[in-house]
Legacy VTK file of the C-alpha trace (Angstrom):
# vtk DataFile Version 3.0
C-alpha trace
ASCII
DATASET POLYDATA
POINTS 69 float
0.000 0.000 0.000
2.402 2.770 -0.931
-0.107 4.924 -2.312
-2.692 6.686 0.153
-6.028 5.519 -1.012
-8.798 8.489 -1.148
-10.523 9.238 2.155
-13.414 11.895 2.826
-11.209 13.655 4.923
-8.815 14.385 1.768
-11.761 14.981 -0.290
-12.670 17.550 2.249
-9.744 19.151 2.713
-9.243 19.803 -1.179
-12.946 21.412 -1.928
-14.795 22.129 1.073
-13.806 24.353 4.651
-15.669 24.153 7.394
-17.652 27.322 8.367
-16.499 29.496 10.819
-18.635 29.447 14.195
-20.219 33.118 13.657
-20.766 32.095 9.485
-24.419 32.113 8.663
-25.473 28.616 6.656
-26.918 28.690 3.462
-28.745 26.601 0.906
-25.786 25.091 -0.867
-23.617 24.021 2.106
-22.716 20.587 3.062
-23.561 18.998 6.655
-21.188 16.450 7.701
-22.967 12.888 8.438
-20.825 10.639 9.761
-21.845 7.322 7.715
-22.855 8.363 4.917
-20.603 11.279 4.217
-22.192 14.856 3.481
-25.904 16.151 2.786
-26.500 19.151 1.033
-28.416 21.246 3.054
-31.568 22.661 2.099
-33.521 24.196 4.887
-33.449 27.768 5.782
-30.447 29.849 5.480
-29.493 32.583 8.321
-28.221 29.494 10.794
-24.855 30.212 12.917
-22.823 27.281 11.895
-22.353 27.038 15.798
-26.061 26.203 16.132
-25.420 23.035 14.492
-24.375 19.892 16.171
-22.997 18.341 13.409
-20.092 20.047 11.431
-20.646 22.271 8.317
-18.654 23.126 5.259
-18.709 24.870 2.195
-17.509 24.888 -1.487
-13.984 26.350 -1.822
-14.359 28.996 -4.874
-12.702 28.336 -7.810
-8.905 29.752 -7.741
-9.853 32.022 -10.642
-12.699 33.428 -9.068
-10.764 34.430 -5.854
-9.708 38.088 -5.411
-6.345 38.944 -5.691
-4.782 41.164 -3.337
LINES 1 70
69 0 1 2 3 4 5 6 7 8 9 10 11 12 13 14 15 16 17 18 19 20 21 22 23 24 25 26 27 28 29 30 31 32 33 34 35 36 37 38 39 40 41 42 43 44 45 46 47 48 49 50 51 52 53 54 55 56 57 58 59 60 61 62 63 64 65 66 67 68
């Protein structure tokens, strides 16, 4: 096993972040479920991520949409 087989956690790490505890969730954010991996979430945005018990994460923008300083 030399090479490092895919895990959610990588995944994750390459195009979601978590949200900030003051962030407000939106429709379009993931919610982390532990077996089966993420949900999209579609309820009603305006949520503190910290209101949540499970963890939340959004899309990483595109590199070429980012602003640059």
């Amino acid at each position: 096993m030399n090479q490092a087989e895919p895990t959610a956690a990588n995944i994750v790490a390459k195009c979601l972040r978590r949200l900030k505890w003051n962030e407000r969730v939106q429709v379009g954010d993931f919610v982390e479920d532990g077996k089966a991996g993420f949900e999209p979430w579609t309820g009603p945005s305006g949520f503190r991520a910290d209101a949540f018990v499970k963890t939340i994460y959004r899309r990483l923008r595109p590199v070429a949409a980012r602003k640059s300083a």
